[in-house]
DRENBA-669447 format. One record per residue (C-alpha): residue in three letters; x, y, z. Coordinates in steps of 0.25 Angstrom, whole numbers, plus 5000, padded with zeros to 4 digits. Layout:
ALAXYZ...
This chain:
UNK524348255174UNK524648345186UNK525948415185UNK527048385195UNK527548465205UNK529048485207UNK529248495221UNK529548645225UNK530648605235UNK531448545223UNK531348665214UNK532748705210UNK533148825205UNK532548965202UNK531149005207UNK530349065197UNK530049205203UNK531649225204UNK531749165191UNK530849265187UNK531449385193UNK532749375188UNK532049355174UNK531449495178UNK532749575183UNK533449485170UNK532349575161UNK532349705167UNK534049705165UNK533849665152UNK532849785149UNK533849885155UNK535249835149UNK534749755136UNK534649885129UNK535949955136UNK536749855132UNK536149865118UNK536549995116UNK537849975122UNK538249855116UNK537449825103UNK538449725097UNK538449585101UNK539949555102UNK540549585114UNK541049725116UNK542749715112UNK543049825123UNK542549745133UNK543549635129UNK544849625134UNK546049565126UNK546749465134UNK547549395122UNK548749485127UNK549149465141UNK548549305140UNK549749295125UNK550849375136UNK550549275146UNK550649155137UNK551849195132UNK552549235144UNK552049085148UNK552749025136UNK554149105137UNK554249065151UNK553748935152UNK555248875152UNK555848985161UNK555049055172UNK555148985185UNK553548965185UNK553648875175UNK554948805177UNK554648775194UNK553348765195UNK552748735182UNK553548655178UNK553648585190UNK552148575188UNK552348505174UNK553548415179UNK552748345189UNK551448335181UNK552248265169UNK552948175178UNK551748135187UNK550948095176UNK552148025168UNK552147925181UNK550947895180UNK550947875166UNK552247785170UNK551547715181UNK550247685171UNK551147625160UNK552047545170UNK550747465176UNK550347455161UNK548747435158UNK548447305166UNK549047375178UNK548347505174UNK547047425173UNK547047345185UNK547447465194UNK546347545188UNK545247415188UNK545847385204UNK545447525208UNK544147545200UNK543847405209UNK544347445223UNK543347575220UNK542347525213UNK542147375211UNK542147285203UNK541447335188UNK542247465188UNK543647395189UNK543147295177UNK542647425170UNK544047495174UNK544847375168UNK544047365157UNK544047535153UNK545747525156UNK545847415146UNK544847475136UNK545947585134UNK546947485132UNK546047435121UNK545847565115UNK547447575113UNK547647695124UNK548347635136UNK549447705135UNK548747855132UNK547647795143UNK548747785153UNK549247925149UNK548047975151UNK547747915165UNK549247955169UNK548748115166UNK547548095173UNK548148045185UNK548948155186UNK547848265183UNK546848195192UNK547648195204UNK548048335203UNK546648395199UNK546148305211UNK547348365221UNK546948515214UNK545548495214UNK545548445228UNK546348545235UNK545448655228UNK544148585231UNK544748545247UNK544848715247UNK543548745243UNK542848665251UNK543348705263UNK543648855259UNK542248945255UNK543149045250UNK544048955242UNK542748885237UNK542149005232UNK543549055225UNK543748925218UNK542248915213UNK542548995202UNK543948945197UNK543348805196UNK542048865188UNK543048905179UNK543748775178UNK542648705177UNK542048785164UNK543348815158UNK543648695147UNK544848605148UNK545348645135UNK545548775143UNK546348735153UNK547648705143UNK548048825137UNK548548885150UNK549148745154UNK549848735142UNK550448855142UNK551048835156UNK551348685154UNK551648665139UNK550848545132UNK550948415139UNK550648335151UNK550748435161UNK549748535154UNK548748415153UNK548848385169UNK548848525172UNK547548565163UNK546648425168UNK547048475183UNK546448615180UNK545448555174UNK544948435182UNK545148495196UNK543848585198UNK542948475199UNK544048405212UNK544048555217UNK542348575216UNK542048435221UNK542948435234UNK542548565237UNK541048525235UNK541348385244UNK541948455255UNK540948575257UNK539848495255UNK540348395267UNK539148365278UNK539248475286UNK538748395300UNK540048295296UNK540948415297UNK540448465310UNK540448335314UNK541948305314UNK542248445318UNK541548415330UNK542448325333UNK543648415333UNK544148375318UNK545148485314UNK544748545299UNK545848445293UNK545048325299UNK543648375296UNK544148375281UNK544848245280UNK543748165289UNK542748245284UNK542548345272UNK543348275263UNK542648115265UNK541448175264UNK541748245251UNK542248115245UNK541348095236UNK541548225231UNK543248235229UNK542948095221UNK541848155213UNK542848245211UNK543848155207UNK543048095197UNK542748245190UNK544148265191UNK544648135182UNK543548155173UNK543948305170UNK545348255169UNK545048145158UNK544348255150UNK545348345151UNK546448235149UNK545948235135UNK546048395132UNK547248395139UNK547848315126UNK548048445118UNK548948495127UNK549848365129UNK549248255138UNK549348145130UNK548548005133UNK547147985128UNK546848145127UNK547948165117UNK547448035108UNK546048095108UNK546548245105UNK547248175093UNK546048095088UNK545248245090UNK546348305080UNK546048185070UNK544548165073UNK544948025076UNK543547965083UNK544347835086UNK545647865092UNK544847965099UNK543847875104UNK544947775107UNK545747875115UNK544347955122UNK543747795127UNK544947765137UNK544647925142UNK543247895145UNK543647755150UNK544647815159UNK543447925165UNK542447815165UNK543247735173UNK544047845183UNK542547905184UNK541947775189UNK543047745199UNK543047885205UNK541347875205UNK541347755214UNK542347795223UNK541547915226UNK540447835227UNK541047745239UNK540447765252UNK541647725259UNK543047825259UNK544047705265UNK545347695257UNK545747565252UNK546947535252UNK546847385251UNK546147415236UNK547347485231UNK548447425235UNK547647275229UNK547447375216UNK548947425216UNK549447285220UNK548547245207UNK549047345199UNK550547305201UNK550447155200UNK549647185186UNK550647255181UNK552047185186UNK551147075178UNK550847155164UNK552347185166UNK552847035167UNK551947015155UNK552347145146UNK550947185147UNK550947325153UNK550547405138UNK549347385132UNK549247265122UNK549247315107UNK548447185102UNK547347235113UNK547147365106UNK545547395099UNK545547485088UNK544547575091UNK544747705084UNK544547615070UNK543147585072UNK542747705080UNK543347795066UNK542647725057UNK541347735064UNK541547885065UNK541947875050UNK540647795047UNK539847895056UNK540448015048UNK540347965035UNK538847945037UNK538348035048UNK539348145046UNK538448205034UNK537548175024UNK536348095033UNK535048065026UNK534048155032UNK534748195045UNK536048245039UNK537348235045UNK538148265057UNK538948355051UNK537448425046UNK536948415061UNK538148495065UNK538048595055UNK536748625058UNK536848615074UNK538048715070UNK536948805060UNK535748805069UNK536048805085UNK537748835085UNK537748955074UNK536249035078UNK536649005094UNK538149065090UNK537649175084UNK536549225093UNK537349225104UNK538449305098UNK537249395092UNK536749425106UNK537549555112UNK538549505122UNK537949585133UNK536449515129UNK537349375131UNK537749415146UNK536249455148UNK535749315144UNK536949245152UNK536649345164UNK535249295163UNK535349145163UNK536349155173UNK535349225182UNK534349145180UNK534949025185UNK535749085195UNK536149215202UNK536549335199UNK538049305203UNK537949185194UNK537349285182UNK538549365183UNK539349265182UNK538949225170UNK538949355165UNK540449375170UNK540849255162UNK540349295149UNK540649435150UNK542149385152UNK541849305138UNK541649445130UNK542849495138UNK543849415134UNK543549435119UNK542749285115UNK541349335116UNK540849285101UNK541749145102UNK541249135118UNK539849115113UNK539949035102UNK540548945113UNK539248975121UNK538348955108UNK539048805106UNK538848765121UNK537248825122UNK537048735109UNK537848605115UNK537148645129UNK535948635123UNK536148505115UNK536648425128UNK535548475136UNK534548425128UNK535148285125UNK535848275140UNK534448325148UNK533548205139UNK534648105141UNK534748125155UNK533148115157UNK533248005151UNK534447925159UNK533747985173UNK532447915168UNK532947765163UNK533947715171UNK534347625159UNK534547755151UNK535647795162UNK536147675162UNK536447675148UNK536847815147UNK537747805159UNK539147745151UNK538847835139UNK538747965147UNK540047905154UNK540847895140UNK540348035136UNK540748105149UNK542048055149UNK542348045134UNK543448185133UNK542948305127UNK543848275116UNK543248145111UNK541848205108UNK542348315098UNK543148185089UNK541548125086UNK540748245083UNK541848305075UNK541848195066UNK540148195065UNK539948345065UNK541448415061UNK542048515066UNK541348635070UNK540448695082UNK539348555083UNK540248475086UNK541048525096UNK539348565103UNK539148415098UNK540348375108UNK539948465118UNK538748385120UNK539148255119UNK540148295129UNK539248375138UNK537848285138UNK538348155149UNK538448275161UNK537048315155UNK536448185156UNK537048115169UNK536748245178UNK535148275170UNK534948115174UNK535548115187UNK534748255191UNK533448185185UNK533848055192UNK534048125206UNK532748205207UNK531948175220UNK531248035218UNK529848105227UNK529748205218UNK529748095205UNK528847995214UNK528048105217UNK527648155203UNK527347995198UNK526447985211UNK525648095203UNK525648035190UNK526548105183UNK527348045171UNK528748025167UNK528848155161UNK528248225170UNK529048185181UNK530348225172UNK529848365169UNK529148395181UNK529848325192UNK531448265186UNK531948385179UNK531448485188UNK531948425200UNK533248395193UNK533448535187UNK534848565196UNK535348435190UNK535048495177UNK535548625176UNK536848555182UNK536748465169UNK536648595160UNK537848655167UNK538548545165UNK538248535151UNK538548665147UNK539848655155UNK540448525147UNK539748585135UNK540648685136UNK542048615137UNK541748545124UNK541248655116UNK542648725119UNK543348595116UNK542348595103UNK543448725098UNK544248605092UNK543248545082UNK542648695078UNK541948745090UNK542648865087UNK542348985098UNK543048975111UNK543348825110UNK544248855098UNK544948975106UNK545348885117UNK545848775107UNK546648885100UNK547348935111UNK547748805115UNK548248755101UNK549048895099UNK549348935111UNK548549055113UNK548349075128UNK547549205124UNK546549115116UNK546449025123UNK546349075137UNK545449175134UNK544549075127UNK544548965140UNK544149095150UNK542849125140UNK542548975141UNK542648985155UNK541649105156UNK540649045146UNK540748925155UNK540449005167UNK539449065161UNK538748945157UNK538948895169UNK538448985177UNK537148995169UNK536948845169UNK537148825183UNK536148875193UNK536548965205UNK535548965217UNK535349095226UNK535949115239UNK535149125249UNK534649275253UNK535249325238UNK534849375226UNK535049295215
């Protein structure tokens, strides 16, 4: 069989004679400062007088914080005006939710799924509202949706402003690339000390954290919409005479429709999660059920609790989605007022009846079975398996033979051998801004004084990484290659993308204990949906001449994937690895609390006790490891007419 050609115009990525010299200058600085360093630096830790001790001015600041919380005007007129208006906004609508009671609640959601969607997801919306009735969480449903309302209008208003900015302002556009990096790698459980500290533990905290949290993707996506508007459009209606005001609001802003409600729908999905790790510091609802099953490794109260989260996403995503799949941008005015109309005479009706709360009798105990199933699983899976032993044996030997060696050779290697290697790869895959970047990063990591706990972090994510590539790349092959495999995969990928990170560590804590696999074990569970939706959807968009092409010459089905799909889809790919090693990441912190240990642990600490030294200084070497994964996953091209 002859082989198949990929055609050259739809080669990606980096030419093989540039490749190869940056593999040649990569040597000859390694033959020079290999043995320099060496002689220098012969231990591997990393030098303590290149450390600087920030635990100091970091404990002065959060005392200062703490003794004049109650006094300073800062915190009296501003902050605390801040925190007034955020508990009270969300408390009406917490009010407004309880006094329509849940057949107003649900026919006001089902009417609106309807007017945007149709028909099935306004049954499918009904039918996901009353299934957290059934569970027994109304009423901490109904808190939940009252925070998220609140977050989700305020990370959209934030995140829109910011985005509207950059995408008319390069110089604002390059200034705020960096800060949303930043955002973006920096787990959530990072963005609550600080809130804590300024707010205290309760609502306003929560709100706070899920607007820092879940406004990048508004800022990036309207940014991305409004630069990326048709440039012949634009000159279009200026020729006409359109002041800039007009050629936004006529223009830029309906052409980038699809992109502010993409962004919508990133933005509610980061707030659910985040509504969820938002519980440790007050928020209440469904977060704080889950929070508490986590504490009692309760699977069935935390499933009970994580299903109405996940139906909440489902649904919220799938309305978003068609709404930005409409061709048509005319208000409909007509549609809501029928849906409010509807709303109101559903609910003067429940209340005539006295049927606004939940029924009792309609309840389903669900944790009951679900425990006993995890007891059963335990007791006979936990250990003690004929022939392929136990969970808990599979995660001590993941932990002996992949976690330890990969621990220890990368805290064996010299600290200045590590930023060669990360240098290298970052290179490789992009330039030479992109490589110091990367070396920036993890040069900060050994400044701040976490070098050793940093890449034990690393050696978790490398193994987790490497676990959901390898399951997420087969899994996707296979669903871009049968559409009744993607079909089937579809509702289980939504469940797992939307189920909190919470929930994932309840299971594998009670299959494989407490230590560093499970926390990987989560990491990947969480991490392996994004894997598989963008490898099949990269596979799936691959130009159909080139796959006609290569059957016209007789090649098989294999040959095409290897030849022809994965070659062609290799941008989709390396997307899909950056993205797993991005989520990987934000588990294995979250990992800390079942035994992860390293900088996971750090964060957690500093939270529980208090410690802004800790714990800041463990979230900004998070931030530079993401950075410097990111940056060495993520390819850079070459700008024209420089070197890379």
């Amino acid at each position: 069989m002859a082989t198949i050609t990929v055609p050259t115009r739809r080669r990606a990525a980096l030419p093989t004679g540039r490749a190869a010299r940056k593999l040649l200058a990569l040597a000859l600085i390694s033959v020079v400062l290999v043995p320099m360093a060496n002689s220098r630096w012969p231990n591997a830790a990393w030098p303590r007088h290149l450390t600087v001790d920030l635990s100091a001015p970091l404990s002065s600041a959060s005392n200062w914080v703490i003794d004049n919380r109650d006094t300073h005007p800062l915190f009296l007129y501003f902050f605390g005006y801040i925190s007034n208006a955020v508990v009270l906004t969300v408390r009406a609508v917490y009010l407004a939710l309880l006094a329509a009671g849940w057949p107003g609640v649900t026919v006001l959601a089902a009417a609106v799924a309807h007017r945007v969607a149709g028909t099935r997801l306004a049954v499918g919306t009904a039918a996901a509202f009353l299934a957290c009735g059934a569970l027994g969480m109304w009423v901490p449903t109904m808190q939940t949706l009252a925070l998220m309302v609140v977050a989700v209008l305020a990370s959209v208003a934030v995140g829109f402003v910011l985005g509207l900015g950059a995408g008319l302002s390069d110089r604002l556009h390059r200034a705020l690339r960096p800060v949303l990096d930043t955002m973006q790698v920096l787990p959530a459980f990072a963005y609550l000390l600080p809130v804590v500290l300024v707010f205290g533990i309760g609502v306003p905290a929560a709100v706070l954290a899920t607007v820092v949290y879940a406004a990048p993707p508004m800022a990036r996506l309207t940014a991305l919409g409004l630069r990326g508007a048709d440039p012949e459009v634009l000159e279009a209606v200026e020729s006409l005479g359109a002041t800039s005001r007009q050629r936004l609001l006529t223009a830029r802003l309906p052409l980038a429709r699809k992109e502010l409600l993409l962004g919508l729908n990133q933005t509610i999905m980061m707030a659910l999660s985040m509504a969820v790790i938002a519980s440790v510091i007050g928020a209440g609802g469904l977060g704080d059920r889950v929070y508490q099953a986590l504490a009692s490794v309760d699977v069935g109260a935390a499933l009970a609790a994580g299903i109405p989260i996940v139906l909440l996403a489902v649904v919220l995503d799938r309305i978003t989605a068609a709404a930005g799949d409409r061709g048509d941008t005319r208000p409909a005015p007509a549609g809501l007022l029928y849906a409010l109309a509807a709303t109101v005479a559903v609910t003067l009706a429940a209340r005539l009846l006295g049927r606004l709360d939940w029924p009792a009798a309609w309840t389903l105990d669900f944790a009951e079975p679900v425990n006993r199933a995890v007891d059963w699983m335990t007791a006979h899976l936990y250990s003690g398996v004929p022939v392929v032993g136990g969970t808990a044996d599979w995660a001590g030997h993941f932990t002996t033979w992949v976690l330890d060696p990969l621990r220890d050779g990368l805290q064996w290697l010299p600290w200045w051998a590590v930023l060669l290697v990360v240098a290298a790869l970052a290179w490789l895959i992009g330039t030479w801004r992109t490589a110091l970047t990367a070396v920036l990063a993890m040069a900060a990591i050994g400044v701040l004084g976490v070098w050793e706990p940093a890449l034990d972090t690393l050696s978790q994510v490398l193994a987790a990484v490497a676990v959901t590539l390898v399951l997420g790349f087969a899994t996707g092959v296979a669903a871009a290659r049968s559409d009744r495999v993607e079909r089937a995969l579809r509702p289980v990928l939504d469940v797992f993308q939307t189920m909190p990170q919470f929930v994932y560590l309840i299971p594998v804590v009670a299959l494989f204990g407490v230590g560093r696999a499970p926390a990987v074990a989560a990491a990947v569970v969480y991490a392996l949906p994004a894997v598989v939706r963008i490898t099949a959807q990269g596979l799936r968009q691959v130009d159909p001449a080139a796959l006609e092409s290569a059957r016209s010459l007789g090649a098989t089905g294999r040959q095409q994937l290897w030849q022809v799909q994965l070659p062609l889809a290799r941008p989709a790919l390396l997307l899909a690895f950056n993205q797993g090693v991005v989520l990987v990441l934000a588990v294995v912190i979250i990992g800390g609390l079942v035994g992860g240990g390293a900088l996971g642990y750090d964060v957690a600490f500093g939270l529980a006790q208090g410690d802004l030294a800790t714990g800041l200084v463990a979230g900004a070497a998070i931030v530079c490891l993401g950075l410097m994964l990111d940056r060495v996953t993520q390819p850079t091209e070459r700008r024209t007419g420089k070197g890379a």
